[in-house]
C-alpha positions in Angstrom: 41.0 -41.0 33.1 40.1 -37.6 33.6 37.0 -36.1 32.0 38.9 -33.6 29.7 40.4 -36.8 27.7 38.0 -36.8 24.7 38.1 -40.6 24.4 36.5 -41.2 28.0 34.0 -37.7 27.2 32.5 -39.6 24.3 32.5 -43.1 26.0 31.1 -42.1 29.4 27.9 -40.6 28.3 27.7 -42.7 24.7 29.0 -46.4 25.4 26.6 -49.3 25.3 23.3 -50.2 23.2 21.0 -47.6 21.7 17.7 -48.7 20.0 17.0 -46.1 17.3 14.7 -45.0 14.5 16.3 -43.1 11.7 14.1 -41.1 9.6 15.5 -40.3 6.5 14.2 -36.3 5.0 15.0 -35.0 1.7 15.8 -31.2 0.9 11.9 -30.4 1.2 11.9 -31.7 5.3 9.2 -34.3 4.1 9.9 -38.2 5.0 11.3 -40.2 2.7 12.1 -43.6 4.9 12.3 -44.6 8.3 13.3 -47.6 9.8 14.4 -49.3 13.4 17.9 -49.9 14.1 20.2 -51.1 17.1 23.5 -49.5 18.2 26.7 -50.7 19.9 29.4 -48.3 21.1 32.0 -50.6 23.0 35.5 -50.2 24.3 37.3 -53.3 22.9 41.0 -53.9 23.8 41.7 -50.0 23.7 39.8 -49.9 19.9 36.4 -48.0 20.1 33.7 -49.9 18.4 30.2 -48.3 16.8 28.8 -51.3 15.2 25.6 -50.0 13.7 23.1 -53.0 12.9 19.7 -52.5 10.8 16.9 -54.2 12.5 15.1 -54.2 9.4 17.5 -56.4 7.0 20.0 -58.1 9.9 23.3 -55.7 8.0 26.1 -54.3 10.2 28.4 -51.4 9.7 31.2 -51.2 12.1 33.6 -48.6 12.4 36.9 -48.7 14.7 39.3 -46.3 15.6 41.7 -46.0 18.7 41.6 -42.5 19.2 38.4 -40.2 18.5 39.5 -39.0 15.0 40.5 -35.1 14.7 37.6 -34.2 12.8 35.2 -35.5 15.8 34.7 -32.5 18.0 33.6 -33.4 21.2 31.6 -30.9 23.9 32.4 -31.6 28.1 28.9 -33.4 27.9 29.5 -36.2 25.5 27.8 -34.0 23.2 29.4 -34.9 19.9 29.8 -33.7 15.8 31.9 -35.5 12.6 32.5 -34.2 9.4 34.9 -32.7 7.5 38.1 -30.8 8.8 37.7 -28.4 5.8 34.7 -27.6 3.3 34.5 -26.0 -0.3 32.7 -25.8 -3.6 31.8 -29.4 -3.2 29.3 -31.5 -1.7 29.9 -32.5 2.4 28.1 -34.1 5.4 27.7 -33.5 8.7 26.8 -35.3 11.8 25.5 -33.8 15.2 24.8 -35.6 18.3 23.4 -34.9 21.9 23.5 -37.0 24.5 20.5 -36.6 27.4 21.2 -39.7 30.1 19.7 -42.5 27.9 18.4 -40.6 25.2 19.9 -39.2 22.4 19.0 -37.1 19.4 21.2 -36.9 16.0 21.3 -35.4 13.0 23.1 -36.5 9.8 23.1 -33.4 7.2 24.3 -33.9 3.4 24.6 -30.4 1.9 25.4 -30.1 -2.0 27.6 -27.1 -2.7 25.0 -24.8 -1.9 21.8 -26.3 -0.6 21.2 -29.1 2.4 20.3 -32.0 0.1 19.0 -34.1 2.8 18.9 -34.6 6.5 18.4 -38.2 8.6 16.9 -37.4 12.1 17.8 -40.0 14.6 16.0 -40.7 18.2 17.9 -42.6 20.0 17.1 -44.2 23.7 18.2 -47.2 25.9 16.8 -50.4 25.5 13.6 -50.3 27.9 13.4 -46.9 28.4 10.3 -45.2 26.3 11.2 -42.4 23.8 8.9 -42.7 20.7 9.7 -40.9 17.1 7.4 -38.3 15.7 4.4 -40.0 14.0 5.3 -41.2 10.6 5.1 -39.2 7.9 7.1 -36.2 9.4 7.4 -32.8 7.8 10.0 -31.0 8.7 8.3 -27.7 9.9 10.7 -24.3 7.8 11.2 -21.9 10.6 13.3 -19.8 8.3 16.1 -20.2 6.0 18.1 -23.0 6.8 16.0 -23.5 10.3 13.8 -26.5 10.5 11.7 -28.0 13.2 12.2 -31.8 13.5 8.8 -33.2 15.3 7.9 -31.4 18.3 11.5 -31.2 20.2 14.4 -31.2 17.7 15.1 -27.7 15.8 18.3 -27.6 13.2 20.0 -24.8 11.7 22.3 -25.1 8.8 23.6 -23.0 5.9 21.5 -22.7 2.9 22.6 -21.5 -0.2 26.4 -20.7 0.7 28.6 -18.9 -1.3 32.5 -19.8 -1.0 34.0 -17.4 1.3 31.0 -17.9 3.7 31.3 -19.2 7.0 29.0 -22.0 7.6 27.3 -23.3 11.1 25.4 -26.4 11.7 23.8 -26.2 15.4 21.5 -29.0 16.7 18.8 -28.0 19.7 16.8 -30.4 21.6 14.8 -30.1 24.4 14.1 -33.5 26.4 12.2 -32.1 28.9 10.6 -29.0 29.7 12.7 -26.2 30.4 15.9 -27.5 29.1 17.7 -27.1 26.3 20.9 -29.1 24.5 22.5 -27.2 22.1 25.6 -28.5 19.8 27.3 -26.2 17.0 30.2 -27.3 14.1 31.0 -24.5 12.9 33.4 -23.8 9.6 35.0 -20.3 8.8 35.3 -18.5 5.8 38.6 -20.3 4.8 36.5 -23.6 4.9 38.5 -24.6 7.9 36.4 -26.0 11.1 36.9 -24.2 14.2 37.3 -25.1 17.7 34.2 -26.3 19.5 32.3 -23.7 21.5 
């Protein structure tokens, strides 16, 4: 398949396991939980599979689809974001996701209708390959409005107290390795409506 099919741009770089630790911030960037958990992404039959598993309590989530659904936007480099196709006055979440060989970093944002309301950072490797979480507890360090360090290598930036008619950007950095930087953005305009992917 060629590479500008978005089904085989999120498989190539994302199929297979990924041992994770999600740790779970509230809106003050200070840990609330964190715990280990194993993921699947598997082509089944033509179906996508993510099938989520908590090492902690043995629980699945699954979730299936054929076609990476139109709300997924999905960057060249396997880079991926979910969420909405439109936001308002109401509470929404977003999810952010870069892709680094066999590491991965992720963020999954819940925003009330004005203020992030919490935000699960999620470090993400390979089985076997070595990529530790920040040391437990971690404090999100405030950079400046709506701009947070995550441990020493992941920054966010999202919207913080939005008005409607706003537009509203959620960007993910992370640097794996000295000197490089990955960089995803999701991006809403003042109608509410997301826009194209950078």
């Amino acid at each position: 398949m060629p590479a500008t099919d978005p089904r085989q741009r999120l498989l190539g770089p994302n199929a297979g396991q990924w041992l994770g630790t999600f740790i779970r911030c509230g809106a003050d960037g200070l840990e609330r939980e964190r715990f280990p958990t194993s993921l699947q992404v598997s082509d089944q039959a033509g179906t996508i599979e993510a099938a989520l598993t908590y090492c902690n309590t043995g629980e699945v989530r699954s979730m299936r689809f054929a076609q990476p659904p139109a709300e997924m936007q999905i960057a060249e480099a396997g880079h991926w974001s979910l969420g909405p196709e439109r936001i308002g006055p109401w509470p929404w979440f977003a999810e952010l996701c870069v892709v680094h060989g066999d590491r991965r970093r992720r963020v999954v944002l819940r925003h009330g209708s004005e203020l992030l309301e919490s935000c699960v950072l999620v470090v993400e490797a390979r089985p076997g390959v070595e990529d530790p979480p920040p040391p437990a507890p971690l404090q999100a360090r405030r950079l400046g409005e709506g701009h947070w360090q995550l441990g020493a290598d992941v920054e966010l930036r999202t919207a913080m107290r939005r008005q409607l008619g706003d537009p509203v950007a959620c960007v993910l950095r992370w640097c794996p390795e000295p000197g490089l930087v990955l960089e995803l953005e999701r991006r809403y305009g003042a109608s509410g409506l997301l826009e194209p992917l950078a």
